[in-house]
N, C-alpha and C positions, 0 to 999 in steps of 0.2 A: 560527462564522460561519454562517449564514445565507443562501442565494440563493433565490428564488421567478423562477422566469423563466418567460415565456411566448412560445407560437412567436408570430413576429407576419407571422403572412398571413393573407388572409383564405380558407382554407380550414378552417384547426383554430387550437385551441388548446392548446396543455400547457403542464404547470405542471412547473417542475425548483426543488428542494430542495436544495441544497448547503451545509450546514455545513460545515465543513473545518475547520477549528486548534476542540481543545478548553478545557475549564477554564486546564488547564497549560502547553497550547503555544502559545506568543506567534508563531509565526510564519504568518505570513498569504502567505509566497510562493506557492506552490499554491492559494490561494483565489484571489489578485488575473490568474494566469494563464487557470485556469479559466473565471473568469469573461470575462477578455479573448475567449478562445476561444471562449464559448459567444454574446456577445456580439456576433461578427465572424460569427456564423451564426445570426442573428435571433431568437436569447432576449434575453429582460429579465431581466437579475440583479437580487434588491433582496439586500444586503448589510448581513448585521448586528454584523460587525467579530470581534475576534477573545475568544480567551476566555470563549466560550459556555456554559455548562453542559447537560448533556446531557438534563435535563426542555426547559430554554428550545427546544432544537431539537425536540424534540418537540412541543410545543405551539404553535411557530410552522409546523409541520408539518399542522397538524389545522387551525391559525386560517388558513391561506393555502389549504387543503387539494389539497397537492401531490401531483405523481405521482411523483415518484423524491425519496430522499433521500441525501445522499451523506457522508461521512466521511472527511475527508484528514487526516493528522497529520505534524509533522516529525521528534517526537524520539518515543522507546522509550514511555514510559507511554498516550502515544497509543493504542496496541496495546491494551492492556486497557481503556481507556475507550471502544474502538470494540466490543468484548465485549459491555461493559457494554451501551452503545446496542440493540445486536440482542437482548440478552434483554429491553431494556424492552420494544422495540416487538412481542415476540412477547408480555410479560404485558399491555401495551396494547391489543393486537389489532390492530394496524398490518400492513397489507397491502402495503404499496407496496416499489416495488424498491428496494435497496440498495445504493449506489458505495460503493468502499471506492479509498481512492489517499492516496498519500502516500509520500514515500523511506525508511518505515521499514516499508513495508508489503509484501506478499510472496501471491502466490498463494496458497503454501503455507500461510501463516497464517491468510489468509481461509478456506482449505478447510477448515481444521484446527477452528482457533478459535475463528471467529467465524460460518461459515453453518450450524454445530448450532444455535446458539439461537434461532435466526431461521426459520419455517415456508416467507418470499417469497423474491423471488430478490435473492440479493447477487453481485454483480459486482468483479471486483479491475479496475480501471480503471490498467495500468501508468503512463501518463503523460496531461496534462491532452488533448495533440493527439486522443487514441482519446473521449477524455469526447463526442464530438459523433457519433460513430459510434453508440456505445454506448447512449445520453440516446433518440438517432431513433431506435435500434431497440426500443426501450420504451415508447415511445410511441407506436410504428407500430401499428393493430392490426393491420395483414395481415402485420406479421413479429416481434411479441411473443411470442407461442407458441414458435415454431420457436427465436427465440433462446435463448429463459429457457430451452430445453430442452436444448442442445446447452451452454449454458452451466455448466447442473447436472450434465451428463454430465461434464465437465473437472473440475469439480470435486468430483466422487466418484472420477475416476480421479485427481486431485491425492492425496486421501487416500489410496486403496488404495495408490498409491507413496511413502509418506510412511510409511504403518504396517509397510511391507514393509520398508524400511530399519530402522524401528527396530526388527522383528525379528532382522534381522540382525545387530543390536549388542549384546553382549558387553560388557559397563563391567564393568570391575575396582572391588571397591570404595577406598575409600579407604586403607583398610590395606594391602592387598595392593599398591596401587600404590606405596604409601610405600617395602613392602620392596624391591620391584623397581627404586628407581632407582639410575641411576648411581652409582657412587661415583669419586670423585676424589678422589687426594690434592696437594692444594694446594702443599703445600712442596714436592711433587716436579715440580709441574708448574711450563712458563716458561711466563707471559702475556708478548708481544711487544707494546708500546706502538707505538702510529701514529710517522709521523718525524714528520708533521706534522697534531699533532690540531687538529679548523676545519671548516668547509664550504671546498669544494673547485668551483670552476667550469672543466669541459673542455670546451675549445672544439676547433671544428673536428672535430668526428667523424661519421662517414657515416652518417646513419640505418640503413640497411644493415644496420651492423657492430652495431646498438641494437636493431634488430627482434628480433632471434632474443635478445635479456633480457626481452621485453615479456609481462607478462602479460595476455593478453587476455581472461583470465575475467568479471572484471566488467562488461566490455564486450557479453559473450555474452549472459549472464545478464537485464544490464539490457533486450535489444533482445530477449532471449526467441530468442536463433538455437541 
């Protein structure tokens, strides 16, 4: 996909690039939000559907010639075809800034990834609400500087804590871990059958007594707390 939007006042104007779902990923949720969003705050989306190939965003990039280009994907191969996009547009000579957003996408992987092959600034965009924050400070010029700067700062310290972990790791190879596991002996052991194997619905029970099962990690994680 495809978006070209422009602010529409009559003071400026900018141009926003938003491809989102690539070759392989049919899904357009993230593109049709985005643009809701970007449109409820005076961009013009033009939308060129989903299943794009990653020259087509390029060159509709150069032929509308935009200021941000963006990258949302839903499922896993997405990832490396947003790779892909940042080394073209660095052997293209593409200068313009880079969104990166999508539910398979991660700070960590933009830092890691995907902003070595890219010279300009790429952005991990967590969800589409931040896209309108993010788009005006890029186009602002009295606060593009300071942000592309403090943005590259996060995401150099993203890497430093990414590489310092996996120095920390210690992988067994595959042999050694083979020897190492358990052993069980089956005929000596009882497996105890359910009384009643099914999906089970309990009612009546006090959130309460549920909180303290709940895992809140992904929760944390997604809101960045």
């Amino acid at each position: 996909l495809f978006h070209h939007a422009r602010r529409l006042d009559d003071l400026r104007e900018e141009h926003l690039a938003l491809p989102e779902e690539f070759a392989d990923d049919v899904h357009d949720i993230g593109k049709n939000i985005v643009g809701v969003v970007l449109g409820c705050n005076n961009f013009e989306v033009i939308d060129l559907g989903v299943m794009v190939p990653a020259q087509k965003i390029l060159d509709a990039a150069k032929e509308h010639d935009v200021d941000v280009i963006g990258l949302s994907g839903l499922i896993t191969p997405s990832l490396d075809e947003m790779v892909y996009v940042a080394k073209e547009m660095e052997r293209q000579g593409f200068d313009k800034p880079l969104l990166i957003g999508g539910a398979t996408t991660s700070k960590v992987h933009t830092a890691v990834k995907i902003a070595p092959q890219y010279h300009g600034p790429i952005v991990h965009v967590l969800d589409a609400s931040r896209s309108v924050p993010v788009v005006n400070q890029l186009v602002t010029p009295s606060q593009t500087d300071a942000f592309v700067a403090e943005n590259a700062a996060e995401l150099e310290a993203t890497r430093e804590q990414h590489a310092a972990r996996q120095r920390k790791t210690t992988l067994l190879s595959l042999e050694a871990a083979q020897a190492n596991r358990q052993e069980i002996d089956w005929d000596a052991t009882e497996i105890v059958a359910p009384n009643e194997p099914g999906v089970h619905v309990v009612r009546d029970i006090d959130l309460a007594v549920l909180r303290d099962y709940i895992d809140w990690t992904p929760f944390f994680i997604s809101w960045e707390m």
